[in-house]
N, C-alpha and C positions, 0 to 999 in steps of 0.2 A: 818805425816802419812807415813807408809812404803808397804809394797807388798810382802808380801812373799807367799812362794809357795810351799804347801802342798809335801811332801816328798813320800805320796802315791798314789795320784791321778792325782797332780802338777795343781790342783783348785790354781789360787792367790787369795790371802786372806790379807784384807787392817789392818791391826793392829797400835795401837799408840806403840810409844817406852815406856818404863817406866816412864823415866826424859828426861830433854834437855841434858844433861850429854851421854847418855847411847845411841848416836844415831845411832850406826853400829849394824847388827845384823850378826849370823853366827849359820848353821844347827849344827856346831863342834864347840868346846871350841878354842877361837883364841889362836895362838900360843905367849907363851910367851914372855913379851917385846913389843910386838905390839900392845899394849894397853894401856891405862892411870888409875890407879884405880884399881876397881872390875868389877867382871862379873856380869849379872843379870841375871839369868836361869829364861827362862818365858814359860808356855805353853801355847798354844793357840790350839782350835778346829777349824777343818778343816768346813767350811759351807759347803759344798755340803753334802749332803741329802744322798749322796749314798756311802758317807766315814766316816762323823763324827769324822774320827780319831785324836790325841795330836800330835800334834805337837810342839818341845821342841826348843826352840830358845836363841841363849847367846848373850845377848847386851850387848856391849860394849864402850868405847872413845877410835877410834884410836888412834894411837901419832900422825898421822898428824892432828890433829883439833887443837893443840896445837901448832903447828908449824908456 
């Protein structure tokens, strides 16, 4: 389980990652190198009632999980 936090309203919102792979997330595409693999552009809706808004998340495998 993770926690992120809505970019319009800043409601945290508990989402799963995709994979056991995939368990860093970031608002921005991480910077190149800093990662292991692919990226997984995920959206997720905001629950509060009074945003509803997308919010777009890229998970990732740091390099340090491999380390």
């Amino acid at each position: 389980m993770a926690v992120l936090e809505c970019t319009f309203c800043y409601e945290p919102l508990e989402v799963e990652p995709p994979d056991r792979l995939h368990i860093a997330f970031s608002s921005m595409k991480p910077i190149l190198n800093s990662y292991y693999g692919d990226i997984v552009k995920k959206k997720h809706k905001c629950q509060n009632p009074n945003c509803k808004k997308s919010i777009t998340a890229f998970w990732y495998a740091p390099l340090e999980y491999f380390s």
